[in-house]
MARROLO-355211 format. One record per residue (C-alpha): residue in one letter; chain; x, y, z; residue number from 1. Coordinates in steps of 0.02 Angstrom, whole numbers, plus 50000, padded with zeros to 5 digits. Each point is the difference from the previous one (the first is absolute). Layout:
  r  c      x      y      z    k
  a  A      X      Y      Z  NUM
...
% end
This chain:
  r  c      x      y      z    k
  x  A  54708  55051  54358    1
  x  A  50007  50180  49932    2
  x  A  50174  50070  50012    3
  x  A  49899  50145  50129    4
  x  A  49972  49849  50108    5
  x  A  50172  49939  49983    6
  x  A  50082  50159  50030    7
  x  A  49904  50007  50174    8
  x  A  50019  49820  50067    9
  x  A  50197  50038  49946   10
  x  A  49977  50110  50136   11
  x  A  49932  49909  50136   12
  x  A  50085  50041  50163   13
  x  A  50021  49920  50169   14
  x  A  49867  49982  50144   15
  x  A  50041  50157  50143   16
  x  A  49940  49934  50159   17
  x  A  49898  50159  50063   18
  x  A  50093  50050  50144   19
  x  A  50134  50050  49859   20
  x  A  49875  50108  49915   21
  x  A  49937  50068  50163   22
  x  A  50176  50088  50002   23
  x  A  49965  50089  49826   24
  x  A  49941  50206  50071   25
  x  A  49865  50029  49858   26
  x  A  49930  50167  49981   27
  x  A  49909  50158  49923   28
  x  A  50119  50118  49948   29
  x  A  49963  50168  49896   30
  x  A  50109  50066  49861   31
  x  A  50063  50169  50047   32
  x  A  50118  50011  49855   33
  x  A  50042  49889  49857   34
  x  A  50165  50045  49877   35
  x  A  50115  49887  49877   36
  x  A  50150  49958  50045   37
  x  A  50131  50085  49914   38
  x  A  50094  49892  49878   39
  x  A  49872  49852  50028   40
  x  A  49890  49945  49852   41
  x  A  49898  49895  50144   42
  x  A  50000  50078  50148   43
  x  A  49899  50119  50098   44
  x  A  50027  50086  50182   45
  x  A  49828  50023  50098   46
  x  A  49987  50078  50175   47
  x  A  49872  49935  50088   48
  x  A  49913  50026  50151   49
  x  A  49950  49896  50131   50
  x  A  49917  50103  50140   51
  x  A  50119  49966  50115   52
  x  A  50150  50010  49897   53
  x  A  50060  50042  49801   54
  x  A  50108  49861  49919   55
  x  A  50069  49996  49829   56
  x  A  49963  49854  49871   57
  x  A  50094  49985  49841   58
  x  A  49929  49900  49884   59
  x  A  50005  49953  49794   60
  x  A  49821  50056  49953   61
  x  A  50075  50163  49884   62
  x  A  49950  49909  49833   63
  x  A  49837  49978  50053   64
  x  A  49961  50125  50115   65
  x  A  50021  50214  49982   66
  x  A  50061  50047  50178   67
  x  A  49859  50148  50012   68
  x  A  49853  49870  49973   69
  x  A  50048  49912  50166   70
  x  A  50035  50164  50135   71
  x  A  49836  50012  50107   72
  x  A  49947  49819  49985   73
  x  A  50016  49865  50130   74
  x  A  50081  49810  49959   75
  x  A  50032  49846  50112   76
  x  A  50182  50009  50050   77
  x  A  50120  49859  50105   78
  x  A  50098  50120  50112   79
  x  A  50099  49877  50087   80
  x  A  50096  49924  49866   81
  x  A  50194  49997  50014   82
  x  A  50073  50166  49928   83
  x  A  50067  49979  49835   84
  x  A  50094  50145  49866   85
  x  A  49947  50046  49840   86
  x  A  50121  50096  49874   87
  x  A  50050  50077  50182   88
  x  A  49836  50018  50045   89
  x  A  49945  49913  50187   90
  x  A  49830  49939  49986   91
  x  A  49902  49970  50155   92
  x  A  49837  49940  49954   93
  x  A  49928  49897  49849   94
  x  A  49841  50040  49905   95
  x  A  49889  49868  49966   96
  x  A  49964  49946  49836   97
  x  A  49936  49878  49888   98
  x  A  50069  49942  49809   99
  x  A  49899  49915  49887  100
  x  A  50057  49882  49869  101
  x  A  50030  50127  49880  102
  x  A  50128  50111  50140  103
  x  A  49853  50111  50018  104
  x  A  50019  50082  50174  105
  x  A  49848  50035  50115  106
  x  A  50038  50082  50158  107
  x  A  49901  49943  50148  108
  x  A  49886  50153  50082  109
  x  A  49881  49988  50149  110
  x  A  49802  49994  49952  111
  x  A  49962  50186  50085  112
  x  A  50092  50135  50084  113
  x  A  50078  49910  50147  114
  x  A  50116  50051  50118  115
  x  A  50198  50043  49978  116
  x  A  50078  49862  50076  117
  x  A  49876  49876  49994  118
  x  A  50044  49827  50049  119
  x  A  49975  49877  49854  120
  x  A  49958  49832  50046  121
% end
């Protein structure tokens, strides 16, 4: 076994029955505006909207993302998940993304020009 597949069946996680993941609100959001957070090596602030609403995500993409390449574009976001701060920061939606084995971030954008708001399923 290569230590790749190692690291991922390290990471195995429980069976969700799907009425649990029926509860996650998945959805098309666009990046209005994207900025660092000050004194944060990690983190960025993006304000995204959802049609309906605008909700704020903090997340730790800074070292691999420059906030001005991600304002315009459109990423899958949970916007249900419990509220949670960040350097003082409330963040009310997470972006999706995914890490390869090498902490390579990809983040996770429709196929075509869909919708604000879109639900995800």
């Amino acid at each position: 076994m290569t230590e790749a597949e190692s690291k991922v069946e390290n990471e195995a996680k429980p069976i969700v029955p799907f009425k649990e993941f029926q509860k996650l609100d998945m959805r098309i959001g666009k990046v209005l505006t994207a900025e660092r957070v000050p004194d944060s090596r990690n983190l960025l602030k993006l304000q995204v909207d959802f049609g309906s609403e605008q909700l704020r995500a903090v997340s730790g993409l800074a070292q691999q993302f420059d906030p001005e390449d991600l304002v315009g574009k459109k990423y899958m976001f949970i916007t249900n998940l419990e509220r949670k701060k960040f350097m003082g920061i409330e963040s009310e939606c997470m972006i999706f993304a995914a890490e390869d084995m090498k902490g390579k971030l990809a983040l996770i954008r429709p196929e075509w020009n869909i919708e604000e708001g879109s639900k995800v399923y």
